[in-house]
N, C-alpha and C positions, 0 to 999 in steps of 0.2 A: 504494500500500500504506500509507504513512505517511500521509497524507491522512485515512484512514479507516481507521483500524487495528482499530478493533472491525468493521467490516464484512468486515477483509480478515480477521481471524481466522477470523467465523462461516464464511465462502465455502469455505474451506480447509477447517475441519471437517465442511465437507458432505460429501467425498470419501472416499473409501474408504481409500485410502493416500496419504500424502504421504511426497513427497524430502525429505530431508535437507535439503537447502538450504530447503526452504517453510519444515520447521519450525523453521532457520535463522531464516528473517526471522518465521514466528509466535513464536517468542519477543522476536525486537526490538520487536515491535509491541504483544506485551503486555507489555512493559518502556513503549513509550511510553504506552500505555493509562493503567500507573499512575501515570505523570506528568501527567495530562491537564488533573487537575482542578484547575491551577495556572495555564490560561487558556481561556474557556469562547470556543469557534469562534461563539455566540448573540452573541455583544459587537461580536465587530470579526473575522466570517471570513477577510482580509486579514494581522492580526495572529495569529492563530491555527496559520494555512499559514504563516507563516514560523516562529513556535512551531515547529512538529512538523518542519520540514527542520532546522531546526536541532536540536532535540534527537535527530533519526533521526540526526543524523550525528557528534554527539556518542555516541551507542550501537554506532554501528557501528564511530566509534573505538577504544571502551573492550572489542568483542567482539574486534577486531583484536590488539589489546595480547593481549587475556587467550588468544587460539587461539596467539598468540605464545609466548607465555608455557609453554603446556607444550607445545611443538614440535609443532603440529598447524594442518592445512591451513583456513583458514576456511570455504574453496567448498567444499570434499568431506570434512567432518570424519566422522567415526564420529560412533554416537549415542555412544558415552560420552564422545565428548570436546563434542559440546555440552553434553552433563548437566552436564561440566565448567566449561564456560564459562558455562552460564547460571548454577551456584552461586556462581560468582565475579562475574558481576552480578551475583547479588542481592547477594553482599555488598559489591563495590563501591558500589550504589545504597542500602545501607540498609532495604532491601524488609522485613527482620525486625524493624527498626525502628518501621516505619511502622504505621499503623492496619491492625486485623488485619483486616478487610475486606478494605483494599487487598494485605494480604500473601494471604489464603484464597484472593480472586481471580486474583493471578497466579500462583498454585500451580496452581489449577484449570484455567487457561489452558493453563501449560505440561505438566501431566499430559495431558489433554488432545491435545494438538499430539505429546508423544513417541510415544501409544499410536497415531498413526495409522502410525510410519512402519512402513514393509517392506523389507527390505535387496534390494540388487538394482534399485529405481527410476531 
């Protein structure tokens, strides 16, 4: 998934509905997306695949903390409580900060990734 995280979005958005948990990690992954362009896999794919485990596991950290934080499950959250978590990455990460490209696109991502889910999966 983190390997290729624009690939592993588009795959999932093929689907009709997705679990909780997918769109779980499709927000991590377009959290890593918009860190990406801070070491290109064209240079040194070697250097790149360690890039992306480490910062996946740096996000997975910081989603940890934050499902932590307002007392809620990470593996089976409600969608409102990832809506929660993911607003608290962005603002963790600075995402409104950043260039609004990078911030329209992972808006787009995560609207995206929410409207797939169906309760009950």
């Amino acid at each position: 998934m983190f390997n290729d995280p624009s690939r592993f979005i588009e795959e999932k958005l093929q689907k009709k509905f997705l679990s909780i948990n997918t769109i779980r990690d499709g927000i991590m992954a377009a959290l890593l997306l918009s860190f990406q362009e801070t070491t290109d896999k064209r240079d040194d794919p070697s250097a790149y695949e360690t890039w992306c485990k480490k910062k996946a596991s740096e996000i997975r950290t910081r989603a940890d903390k934050a499902f932590t934080e307002i007392d809620a499950p990470s593996e089976y959250p409600t969608l409102e409580q990832l809506k929660q978590v993911t607003a608290s990455l962005r603002k963790s990460y600075g995402i409104e900060q950043g260039p609004e490209t990078k911030k329209t696109d992972f808006e787009t991502r995560c609207q995206a990734l929410f409207e797939k889910f169906e309760d009950g999966l």
